[in-house]
LUMDRENRO-646396 format. One record per residue (C-alpha): residue in three letters; y, z, x. Coordinates in steps of 0.1 Angstrom, whole numbers. Layout:
<atoms>
+------+-------+-------+-------+
! type ! north !    up !  east !
+------+-------+-------+-------+
!  ALA !     Y !     Z !     X !
...
+------+-------+-------+-------+
</atoms>
This chain:
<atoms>
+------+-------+-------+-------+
! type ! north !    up !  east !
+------+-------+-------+-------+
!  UNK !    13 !  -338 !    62 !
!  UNK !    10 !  -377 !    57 !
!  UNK !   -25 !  -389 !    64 !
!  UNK !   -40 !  -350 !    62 !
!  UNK !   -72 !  -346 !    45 !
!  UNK !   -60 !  -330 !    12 !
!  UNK !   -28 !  -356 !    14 !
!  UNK !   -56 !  -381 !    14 !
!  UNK !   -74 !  -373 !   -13 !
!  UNK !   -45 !  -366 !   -35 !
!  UNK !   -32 !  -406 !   -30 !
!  UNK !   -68 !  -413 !   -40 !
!  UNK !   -65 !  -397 !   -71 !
!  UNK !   -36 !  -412 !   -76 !
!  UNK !   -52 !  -443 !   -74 !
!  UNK !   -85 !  -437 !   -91 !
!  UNK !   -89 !  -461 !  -109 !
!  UNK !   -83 !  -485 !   -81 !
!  UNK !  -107 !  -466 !   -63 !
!  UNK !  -132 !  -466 !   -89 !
!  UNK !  -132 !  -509 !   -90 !
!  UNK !  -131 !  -513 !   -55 !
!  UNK !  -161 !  -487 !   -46 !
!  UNK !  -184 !  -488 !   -79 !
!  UNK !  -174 !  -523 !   -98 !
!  UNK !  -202 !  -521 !  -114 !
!  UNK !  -190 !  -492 !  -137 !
!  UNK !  -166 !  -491 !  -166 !
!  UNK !  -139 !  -475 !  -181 !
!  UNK !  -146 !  -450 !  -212 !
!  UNK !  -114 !  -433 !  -219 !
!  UNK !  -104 !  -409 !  -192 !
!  UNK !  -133 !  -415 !  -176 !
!  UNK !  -149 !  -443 !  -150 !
!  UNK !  -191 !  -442 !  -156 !
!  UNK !  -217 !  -457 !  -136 !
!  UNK !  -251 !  -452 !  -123 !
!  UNK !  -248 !  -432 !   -90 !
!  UNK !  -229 !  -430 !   -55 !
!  UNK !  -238 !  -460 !   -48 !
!  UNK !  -226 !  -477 !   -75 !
!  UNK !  -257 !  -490 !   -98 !
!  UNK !  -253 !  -492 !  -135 !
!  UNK !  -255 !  -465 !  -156 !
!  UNK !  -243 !  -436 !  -170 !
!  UNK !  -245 !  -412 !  -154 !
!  UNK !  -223 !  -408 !  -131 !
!  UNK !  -183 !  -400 !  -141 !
!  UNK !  -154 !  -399 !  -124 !
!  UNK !  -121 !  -382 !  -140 !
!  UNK !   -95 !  -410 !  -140 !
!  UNK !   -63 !  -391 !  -151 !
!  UNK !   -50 !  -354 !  -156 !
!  UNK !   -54 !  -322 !  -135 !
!  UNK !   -92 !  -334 !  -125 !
!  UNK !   -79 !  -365 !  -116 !
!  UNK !  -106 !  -378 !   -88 !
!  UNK !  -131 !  -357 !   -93 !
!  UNK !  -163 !  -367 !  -105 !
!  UNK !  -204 !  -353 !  -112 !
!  UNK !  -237 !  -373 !  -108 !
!  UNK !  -249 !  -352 !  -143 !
!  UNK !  -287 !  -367 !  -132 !
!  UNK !  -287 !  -350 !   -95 !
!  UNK !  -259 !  -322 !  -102 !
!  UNK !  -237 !  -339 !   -72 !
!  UNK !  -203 !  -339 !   -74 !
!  UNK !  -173 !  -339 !   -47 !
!  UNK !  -135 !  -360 !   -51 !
!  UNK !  -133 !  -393 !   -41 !
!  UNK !  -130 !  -387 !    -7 !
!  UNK !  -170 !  -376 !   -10 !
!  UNK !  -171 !  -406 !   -30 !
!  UNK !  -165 !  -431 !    -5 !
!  UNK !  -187 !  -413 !    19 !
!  UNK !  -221 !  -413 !     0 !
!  UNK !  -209 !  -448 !   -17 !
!  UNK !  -210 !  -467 !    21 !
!  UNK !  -231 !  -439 !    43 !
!  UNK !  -203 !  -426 !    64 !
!  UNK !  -199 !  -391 !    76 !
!  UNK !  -167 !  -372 !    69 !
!  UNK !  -149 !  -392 !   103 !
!  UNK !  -155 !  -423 !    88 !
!  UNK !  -153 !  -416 !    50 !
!  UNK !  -115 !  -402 !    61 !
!  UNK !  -108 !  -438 !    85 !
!  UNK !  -121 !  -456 !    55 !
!  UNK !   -95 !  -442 !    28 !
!  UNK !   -71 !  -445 !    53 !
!  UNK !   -81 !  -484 !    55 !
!  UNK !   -86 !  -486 !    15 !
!  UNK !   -44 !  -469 !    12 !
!  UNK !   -34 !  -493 !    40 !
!  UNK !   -23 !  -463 !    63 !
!  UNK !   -24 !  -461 !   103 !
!  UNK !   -57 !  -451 !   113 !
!  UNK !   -51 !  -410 !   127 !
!  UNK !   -61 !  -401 !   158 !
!  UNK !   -55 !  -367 !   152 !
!  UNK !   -87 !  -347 !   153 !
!  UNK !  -101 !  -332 !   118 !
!  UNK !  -115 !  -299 !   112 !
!  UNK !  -149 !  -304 !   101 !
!  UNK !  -157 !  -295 !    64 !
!  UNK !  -176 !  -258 !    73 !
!  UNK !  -149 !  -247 !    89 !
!  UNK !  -121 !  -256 !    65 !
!  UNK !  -147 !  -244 !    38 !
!  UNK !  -145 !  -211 !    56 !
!  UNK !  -107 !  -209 !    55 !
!  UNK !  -103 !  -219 !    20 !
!  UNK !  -125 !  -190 !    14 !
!  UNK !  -106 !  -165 !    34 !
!  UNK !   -76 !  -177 !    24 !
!  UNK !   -88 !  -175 !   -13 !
!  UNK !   -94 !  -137 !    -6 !
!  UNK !   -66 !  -131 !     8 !
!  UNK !   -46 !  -140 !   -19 !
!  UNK !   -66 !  -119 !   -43 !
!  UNK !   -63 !   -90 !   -21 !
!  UNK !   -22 !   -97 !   -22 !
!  UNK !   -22 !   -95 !   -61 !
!  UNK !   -20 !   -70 !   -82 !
!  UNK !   -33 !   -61 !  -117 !
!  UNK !   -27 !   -77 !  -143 !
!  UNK !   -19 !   -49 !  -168 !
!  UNK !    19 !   -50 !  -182 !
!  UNK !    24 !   -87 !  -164 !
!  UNK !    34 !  -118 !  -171 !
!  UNK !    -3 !  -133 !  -168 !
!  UNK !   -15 !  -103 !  -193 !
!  UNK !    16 !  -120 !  -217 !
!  UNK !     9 !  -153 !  -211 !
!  UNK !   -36 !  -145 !  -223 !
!  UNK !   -19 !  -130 !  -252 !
!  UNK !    -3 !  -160 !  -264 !
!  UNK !   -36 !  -177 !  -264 !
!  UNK !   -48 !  -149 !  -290 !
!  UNK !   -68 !  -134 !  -260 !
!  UNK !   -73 !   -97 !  -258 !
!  UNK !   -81 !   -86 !  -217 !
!  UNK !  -117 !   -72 !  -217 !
!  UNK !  -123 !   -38 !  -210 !
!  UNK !  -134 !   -49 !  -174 !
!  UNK !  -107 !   -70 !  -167 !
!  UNK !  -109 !   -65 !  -127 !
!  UNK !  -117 !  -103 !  -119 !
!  UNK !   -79 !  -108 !  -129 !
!  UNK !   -49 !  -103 !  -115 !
!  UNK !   -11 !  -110 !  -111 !
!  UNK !    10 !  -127 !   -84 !
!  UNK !    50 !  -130 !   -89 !
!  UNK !    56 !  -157 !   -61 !
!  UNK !    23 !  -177 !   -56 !
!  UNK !    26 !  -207 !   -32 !
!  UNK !    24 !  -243 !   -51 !
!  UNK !    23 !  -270 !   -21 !
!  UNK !    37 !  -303 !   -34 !
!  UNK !    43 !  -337 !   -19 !
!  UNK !    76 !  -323 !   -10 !
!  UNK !    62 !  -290 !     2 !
!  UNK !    62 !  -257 !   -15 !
!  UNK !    75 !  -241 !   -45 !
!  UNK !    65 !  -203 !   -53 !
!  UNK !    58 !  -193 !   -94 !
!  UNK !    43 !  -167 !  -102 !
!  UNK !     5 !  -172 !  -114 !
!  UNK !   -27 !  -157 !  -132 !
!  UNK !   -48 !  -149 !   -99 !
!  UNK !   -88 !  -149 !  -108 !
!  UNK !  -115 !  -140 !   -85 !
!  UNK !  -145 !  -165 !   -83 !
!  UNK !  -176 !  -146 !   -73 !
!  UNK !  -214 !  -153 !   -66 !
!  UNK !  -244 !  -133 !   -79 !
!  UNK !  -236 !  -104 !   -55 !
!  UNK !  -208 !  -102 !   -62 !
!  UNK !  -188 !  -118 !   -30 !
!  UNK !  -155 !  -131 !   -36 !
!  UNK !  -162 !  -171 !   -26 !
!  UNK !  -131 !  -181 !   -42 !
!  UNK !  -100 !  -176 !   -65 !
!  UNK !   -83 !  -198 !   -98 !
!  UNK !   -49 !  -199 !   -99 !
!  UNK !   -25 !  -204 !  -133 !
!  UNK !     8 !  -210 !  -122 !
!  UNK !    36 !  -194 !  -152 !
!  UNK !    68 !  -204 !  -163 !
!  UNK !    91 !  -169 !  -165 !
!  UNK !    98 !  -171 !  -198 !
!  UNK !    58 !  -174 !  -208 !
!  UNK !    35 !  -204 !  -209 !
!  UNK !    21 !  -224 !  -185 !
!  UNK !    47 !  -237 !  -157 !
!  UNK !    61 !  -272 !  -156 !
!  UNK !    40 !  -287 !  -130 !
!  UNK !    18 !  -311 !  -125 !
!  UNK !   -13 !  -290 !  -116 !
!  UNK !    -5 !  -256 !  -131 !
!  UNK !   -42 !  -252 !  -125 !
!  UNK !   -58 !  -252 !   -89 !
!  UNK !   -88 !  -235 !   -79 !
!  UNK !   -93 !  -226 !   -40 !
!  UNK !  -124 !  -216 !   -19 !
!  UNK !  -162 !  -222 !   -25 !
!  UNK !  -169 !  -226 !   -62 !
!  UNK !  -205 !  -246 !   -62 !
!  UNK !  -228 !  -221 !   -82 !
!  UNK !  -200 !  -195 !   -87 !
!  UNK !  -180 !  -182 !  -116 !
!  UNK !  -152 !  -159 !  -129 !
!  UNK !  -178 !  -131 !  -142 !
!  UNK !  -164 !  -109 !  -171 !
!  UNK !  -189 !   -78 !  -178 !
!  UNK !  -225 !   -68 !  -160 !
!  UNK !  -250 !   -93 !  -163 !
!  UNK !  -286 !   -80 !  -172 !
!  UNK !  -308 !  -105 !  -188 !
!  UNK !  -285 !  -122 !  -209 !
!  UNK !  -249 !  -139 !  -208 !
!  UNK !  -234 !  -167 !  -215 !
!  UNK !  -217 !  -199 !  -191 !
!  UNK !  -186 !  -216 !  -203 !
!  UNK !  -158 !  -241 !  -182 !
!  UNK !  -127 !  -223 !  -187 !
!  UNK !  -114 !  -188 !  -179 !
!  UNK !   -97 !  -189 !  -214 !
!  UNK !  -127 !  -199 !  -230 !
!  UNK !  -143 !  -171 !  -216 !
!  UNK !  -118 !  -146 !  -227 !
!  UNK !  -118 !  -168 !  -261 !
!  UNK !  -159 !  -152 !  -258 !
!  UNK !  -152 !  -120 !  -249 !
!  UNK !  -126 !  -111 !  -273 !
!  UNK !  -148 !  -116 !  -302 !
!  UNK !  -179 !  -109 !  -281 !
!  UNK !  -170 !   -78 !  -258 !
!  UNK !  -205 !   -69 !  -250 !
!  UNK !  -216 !  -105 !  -241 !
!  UNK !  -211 !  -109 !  -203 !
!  UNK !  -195 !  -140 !  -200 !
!  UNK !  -191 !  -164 !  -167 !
!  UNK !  -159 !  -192 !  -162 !
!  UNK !  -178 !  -218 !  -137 !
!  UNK !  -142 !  -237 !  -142 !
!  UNK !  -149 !  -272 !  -149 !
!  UNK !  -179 !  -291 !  -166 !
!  UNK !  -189 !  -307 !  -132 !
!  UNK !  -192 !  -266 !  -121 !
!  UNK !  -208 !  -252 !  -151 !
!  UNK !  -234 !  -284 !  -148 !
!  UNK !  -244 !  -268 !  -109 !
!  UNK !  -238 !  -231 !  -121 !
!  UNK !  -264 !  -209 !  -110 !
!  UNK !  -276 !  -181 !  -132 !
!  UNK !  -283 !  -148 !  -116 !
!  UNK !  -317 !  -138 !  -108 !
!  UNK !  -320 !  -107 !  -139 !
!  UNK !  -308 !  -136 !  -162 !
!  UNK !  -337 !  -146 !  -192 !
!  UNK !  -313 !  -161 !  -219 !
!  UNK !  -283 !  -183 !  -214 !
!  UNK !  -257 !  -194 !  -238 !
!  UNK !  -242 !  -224 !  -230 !
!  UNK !  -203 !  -227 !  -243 !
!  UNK !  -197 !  -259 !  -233 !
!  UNK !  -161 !  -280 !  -244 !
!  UNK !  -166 !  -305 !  -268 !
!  UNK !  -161 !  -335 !  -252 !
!  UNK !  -184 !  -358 !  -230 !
!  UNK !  -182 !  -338 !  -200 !
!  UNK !  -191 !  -304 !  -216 !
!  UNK !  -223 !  -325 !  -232 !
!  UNK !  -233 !  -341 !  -201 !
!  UNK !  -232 !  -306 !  -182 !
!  UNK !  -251 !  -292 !  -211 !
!  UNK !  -278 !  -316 !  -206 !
!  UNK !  -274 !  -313 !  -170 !
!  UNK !  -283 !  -276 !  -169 !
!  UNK !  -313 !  -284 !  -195 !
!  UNK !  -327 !  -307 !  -169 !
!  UNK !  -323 !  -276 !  -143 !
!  UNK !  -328 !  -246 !  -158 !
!  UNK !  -354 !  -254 !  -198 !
!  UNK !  -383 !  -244 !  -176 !
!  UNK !  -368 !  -208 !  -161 !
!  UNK !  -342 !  -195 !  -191 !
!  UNK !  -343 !  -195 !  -226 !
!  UNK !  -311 !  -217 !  -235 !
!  UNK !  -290 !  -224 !  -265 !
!  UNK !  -262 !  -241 !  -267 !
!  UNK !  -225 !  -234 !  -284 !
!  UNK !  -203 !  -256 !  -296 !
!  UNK !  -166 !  -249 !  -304 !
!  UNK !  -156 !  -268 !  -340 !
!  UNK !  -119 !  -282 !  -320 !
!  UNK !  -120 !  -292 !  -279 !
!  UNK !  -130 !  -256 !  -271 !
!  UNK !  -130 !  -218 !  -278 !
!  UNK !  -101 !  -203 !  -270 !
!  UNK !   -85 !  -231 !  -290 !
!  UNK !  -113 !  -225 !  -318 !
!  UNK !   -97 !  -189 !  -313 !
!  UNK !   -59 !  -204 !  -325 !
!  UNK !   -65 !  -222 !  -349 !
!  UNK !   -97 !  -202 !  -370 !
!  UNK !   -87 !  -170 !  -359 !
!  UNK !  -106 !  -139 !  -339 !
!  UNK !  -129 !  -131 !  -370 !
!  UNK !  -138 !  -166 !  -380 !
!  UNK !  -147 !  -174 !  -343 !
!  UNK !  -168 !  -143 !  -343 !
!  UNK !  -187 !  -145 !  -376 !
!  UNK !  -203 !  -183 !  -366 !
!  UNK !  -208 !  -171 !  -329 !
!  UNK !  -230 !  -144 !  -343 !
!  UNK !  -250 !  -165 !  -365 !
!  UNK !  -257 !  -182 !  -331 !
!  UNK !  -271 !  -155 !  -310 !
!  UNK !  -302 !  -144 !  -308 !
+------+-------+-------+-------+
</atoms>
């Protein structure tokens, strides 16, 4: 719907950079990327906002582990609660003001959430599917616990336009108990691959903290962004329980179960997957023992392509303690 919340905060996106002059024009541009000091705008570093591809509008405060899309933005930027952040993007995109009452953000947190479930519930495993085809290709081999992933033939993709159905990789985002707070979906093309869409990647539900969890966490596991990153991990590394916290801004705020003594951090090697590196340093140096890993390309399971299953292993390895 024109003017809804999520339609809102996709034309922002759109606009980022736009965004990003108007709200914080004391920041730069670096790349893909708009930095400045904070919320509010200062100079610095900081702060990042994603200015193009799937994390379009998103961005993470690495010093205070806040992050939100630019809807968030605008709030915390001019002190406005959600009401008026949502009137103000309407200003800042030149559309009629609504009058249309929003829900407010608990209670469409809670529905994202159920809806996220329900959806998981609705899937089936993964075995013998498309999805399990599709990991393959990426040199992944399913762990032997492999019930955080599942299969949907006809998942909904809402466009613009409205919705399309593809099927997709269905994974179940999880906190330390073990709740289902939220799902990742992978859209597929039929004939393998990701699909041809703009997004293929979405995530739904409550993610802050939470992770894809692959394996039973004792006292030791490692953290990386990406489910196939994980599964990069796990092939080589089947006894290492392994978390997907999804993006760097949610492996900077992941929160380790309570067991947990050593973390490995497998960050992506680009500026993001440092700052959230340093970012869970800042949290977490005086509570875990931490190392870091570092893939050799832009991450693992690509490290997993192009080195191959044994060299990944070997020099992860030499890395553990």
């Amino acid at each position: 719907m024109p003017g809804s919340i999520a339609d809102l905060a996709s034309r922002l996106a759109r606009d980022a950079e736009a965004v990003c002059r108007a709200y914080l024009p004391k920041g730069k541009r670096n790349g893909r990327y708009w930095h400045c000091g904070n919320v509010r705008g200062e100079p610095g570093q900081s702060l990042y906002v994603h200015l193009s591809g799937p994390r379009a509008g998103k961005w993470l405060d690495a010093a205070t582990g806040e992050h939100g899309d630019l809807l968030d933005l605008i709030a915390q930027n001019r002190g406005l609660d959600f009401a008026g952040a949502l009137k103000e993007a309407r200003e800042f995109l030149s559309l009629p003001v609504s009058s249309q009452r929003q829900a407010p953000p608990r209670a469409t947190a809670r529905k994202t959430t159920d809806a996220a479930r329900r959806l998981f519930a609705a899937s089936k495993p993964i075995k013998d599917t498309l999805a399990e085809e599709y990991l393959r290709s990426r040199g992944i081999v399913l762990p032997e616990e492999d019930s955080a992933l599942r299969f949907h033939p006809r998942c909904f993709y809402r466009t613009h336009k409205g919705c399309e159905t593809w099927p997709a990789l269905i994974a179940a985002v999880t906190d330390n108990e073990g709740t289902i707070t939220g799902v990742h979906r992978t859209w597929l093309g039929p004939a393998g691959g990701k699909a041809p869409l703009d997004q293929p990647r979405r995530a739904l539900g409550n993610l802050l903290g939470n992770g894809v969890r692959f394996g039973s966490i004792d006292d030791t596991l490692a953290a990386t962004e990406g489910i196939e990153n994980a599964l990069a991990l796990k092939t080589v590394l089947p006894e290492l329980p392994v978390v997907a916290a999804l993006s760097a801004a949610h492996l900077a705020a992941f929160i380790p179960p309570a067991t947990a003594r050593r973390l490995y951090v497998a960050h992506d090697n680009d500026e993001a997957g440092r700052m959230a590196l340093n970012r869970l340093c800042e949290r977490l140096a005086d509570k875990l023992d931490l190392h870091a890993l570092a893939p050799r390309t832009e991450d693992f399971n690509a490290d997993l392509l192009t080195f191959g299953p044994e060299s990944l292993k070997s020099r992860l390895s030499a890395k553990l303690v």
